[in-house]
N, C-alpha and C positions, 0 to 999 in steps of 0.2 A: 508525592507521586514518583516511582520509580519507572524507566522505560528500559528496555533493552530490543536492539536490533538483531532481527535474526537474520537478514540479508534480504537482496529484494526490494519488496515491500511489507517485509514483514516485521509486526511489533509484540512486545508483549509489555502490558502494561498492568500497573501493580497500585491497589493505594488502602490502606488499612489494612493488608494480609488477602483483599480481594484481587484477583488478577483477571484480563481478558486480553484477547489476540486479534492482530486485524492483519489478517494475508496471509497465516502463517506458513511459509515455505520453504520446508528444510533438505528437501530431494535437492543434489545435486549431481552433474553428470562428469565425466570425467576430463579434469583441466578447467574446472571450474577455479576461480578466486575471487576471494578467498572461498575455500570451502566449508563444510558445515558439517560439523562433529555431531549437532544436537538431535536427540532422536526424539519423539512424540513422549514417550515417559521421560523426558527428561523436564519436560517443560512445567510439570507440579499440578496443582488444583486450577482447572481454568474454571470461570461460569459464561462466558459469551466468546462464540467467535466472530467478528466481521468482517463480510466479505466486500471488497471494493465491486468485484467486477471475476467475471467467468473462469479468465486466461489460464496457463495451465499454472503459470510463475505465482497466482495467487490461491491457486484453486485445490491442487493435485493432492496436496497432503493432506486437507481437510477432514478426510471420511477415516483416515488414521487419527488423526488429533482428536478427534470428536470421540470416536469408542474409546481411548485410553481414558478421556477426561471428562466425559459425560458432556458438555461444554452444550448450550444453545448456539446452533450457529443460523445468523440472521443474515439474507443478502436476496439476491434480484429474483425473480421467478424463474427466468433462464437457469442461473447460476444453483437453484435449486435442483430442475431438473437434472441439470449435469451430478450435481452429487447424489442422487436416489438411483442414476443410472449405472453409479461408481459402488452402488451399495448400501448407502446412507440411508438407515431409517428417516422417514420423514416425518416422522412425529419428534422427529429432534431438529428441527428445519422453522424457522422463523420466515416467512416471506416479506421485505417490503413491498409494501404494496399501493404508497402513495409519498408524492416530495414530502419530505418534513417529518416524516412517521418516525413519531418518537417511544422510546423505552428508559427503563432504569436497569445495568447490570453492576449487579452490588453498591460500592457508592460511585460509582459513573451512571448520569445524567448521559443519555446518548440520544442522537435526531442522524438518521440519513437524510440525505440531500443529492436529487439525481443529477448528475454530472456526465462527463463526456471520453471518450476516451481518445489519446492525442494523436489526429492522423500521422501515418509513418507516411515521409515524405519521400521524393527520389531517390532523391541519393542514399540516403538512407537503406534503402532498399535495396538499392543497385549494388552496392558495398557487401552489404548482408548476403545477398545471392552470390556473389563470387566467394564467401567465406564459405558460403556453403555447399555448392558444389553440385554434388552428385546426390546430396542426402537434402536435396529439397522438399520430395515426399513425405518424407517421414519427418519433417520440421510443419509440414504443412496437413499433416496428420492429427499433429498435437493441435493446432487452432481450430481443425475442424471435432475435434473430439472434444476439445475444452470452450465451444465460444463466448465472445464476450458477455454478452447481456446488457442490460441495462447498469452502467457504471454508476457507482453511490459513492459520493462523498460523506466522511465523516464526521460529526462536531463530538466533543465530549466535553459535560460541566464535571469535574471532579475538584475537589478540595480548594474552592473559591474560584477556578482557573478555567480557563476556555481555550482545548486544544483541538483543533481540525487536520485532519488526515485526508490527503489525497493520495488514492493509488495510482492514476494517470492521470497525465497534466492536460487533459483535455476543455478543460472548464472556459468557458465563455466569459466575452468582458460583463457580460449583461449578469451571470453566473455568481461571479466576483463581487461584481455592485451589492449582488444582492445579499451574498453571505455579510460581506461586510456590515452593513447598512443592519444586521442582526445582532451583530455588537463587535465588540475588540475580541483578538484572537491575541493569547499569550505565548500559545506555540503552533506555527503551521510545519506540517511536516511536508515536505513534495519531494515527486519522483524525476528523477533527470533521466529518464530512459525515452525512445521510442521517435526523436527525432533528432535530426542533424545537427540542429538550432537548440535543441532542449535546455541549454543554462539559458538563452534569451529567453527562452517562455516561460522558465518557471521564476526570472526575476521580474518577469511584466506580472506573475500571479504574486509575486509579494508585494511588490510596488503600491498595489489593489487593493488587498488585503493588510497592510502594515503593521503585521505582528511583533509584538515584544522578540521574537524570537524563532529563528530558523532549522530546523534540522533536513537536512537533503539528506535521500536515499534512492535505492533501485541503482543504483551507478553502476553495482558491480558485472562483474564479468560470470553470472549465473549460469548459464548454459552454453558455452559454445560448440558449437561456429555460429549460435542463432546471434546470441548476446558477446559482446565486448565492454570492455570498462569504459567508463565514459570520463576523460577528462573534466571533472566540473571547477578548475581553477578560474574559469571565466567566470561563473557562478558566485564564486566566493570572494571575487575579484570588484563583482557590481554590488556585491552583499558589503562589502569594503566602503562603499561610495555612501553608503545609507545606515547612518551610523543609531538612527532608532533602533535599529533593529539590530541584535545580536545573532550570531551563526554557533551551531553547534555541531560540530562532523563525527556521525558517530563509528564505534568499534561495534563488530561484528560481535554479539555476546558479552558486551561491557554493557552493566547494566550503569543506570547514568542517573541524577538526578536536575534535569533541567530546568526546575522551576522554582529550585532552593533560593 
């Protein structure tokens, strides 16, 4: 299986000449880093897209990515509406519509699982509003135009292996138990975005979960003055301390093979 990172939370993921996308979000604004060269035709033959969750950082390019590539794109009923309202035939629209609802796209074995998304804490926030100033409407235009929805977690079996994707690190310990207790995860992917504390939360979601193998993402600095990079040295620092498990940090359009 091949992955490459498109920033964000966005992946494209590849395995016998089959490929599918989860987030994929290539819009970027200006002073973003890194930024992103790639355009909707650039990304090749998709046959699934999945969607985490509504927001605009997962959501926006979708209805572009979907007409170039013909692609099913499967995610929340929310997250649906938003894209039929963006234009998106909806007969190319998959709805989940129950925990666990599972599919086959090409050879990925694929299950959603509803999840949570990570409250943004004080400071957090307090921060974010002083970056942003005077352009708080129009930052808060984009959330009410793109809303969350019901956030999905996602597992994939492909080529003997069990890789789970989380768009926001929202997920419960109760959440955690229980994916675990579904079997071993050989690669988790998580986002470090969206709170203060974010490398503590998403190494209490490894901790949980104890996969072969880590890849963090979403850190970058995708939108500002919304978004900032996020130091995740703490992250890779506790990832350090837990030597089961192996770390992988990826490049921006470096396609990678993590599970060679």
């Amino acid at each position: 299986m091949k992955l490459q990172w498109l920033g964000t939370a966005g992946f494209w993921f590849e395995s016998r000449g089959k490929a599918i996308l989860i987030d994929p979000y290539l819009s970027r604004n200006p002073g973003a880093c890194p930024g992103q060269v790639l355009k909707p035709k650039d990304l090749g033959e998709i046959s699934h897209i999945l969607i985490s969750h509504g927001h605009f950082d997962h959501l926006m390019d979708v209805p572009a990515i979907a007409r170039q590539t013909s692609a099913r794109v499967v995610c929340s009923p929310e997250a649906a509406e938003t894209l039929v309202k963006k234009g998106m035939d909806r007969r190319q629209i998959d709805v989940v519509e129950k925990d666990g609802q599972g599919f086959e796209a090409g050879f990925f074995r694929v299950r959603a699982f509803y999840s949570a998304h990570v409250r943004f804490d004080l400071e957090l926030m307090a921060k974010t509003l002083v970056r942003v100033g005077c352009r708080v409407f129009a930052i808060l235009a984009l959330f009410t135009t793109y809303p969350c929805g019901q956030v999905l977690s996602w597992r994939m079996e492909v080529e003997g292996r069990t890789v789970h994707f989380f768009g926001s690190a929202g997920a419960t310990a109760q959440e955690l138990s229980r994916l675990r207790r579904l079997g071993f995860v050989d690669l988790l992917l998580v986002p470090l975005q969206g709170h203060s504390r974010i490398c503590h939360i998403c190494l209490s979601m490894v901790r949980r979960l104890q996969p072969a193998m880590v890849i963090p993402h979403h850190h970058d600095d995708f939108y500002p003055p919304l978004s900032q990079a996020v130091d995740i040295r703490p992250f890779l620092d506790g990832l350090a301390r837990m030597p089961e498990t192996r770390v992988m940090v990826p490049e921006l359009n470096r396609k990678m093979r993590p599970m060679d």
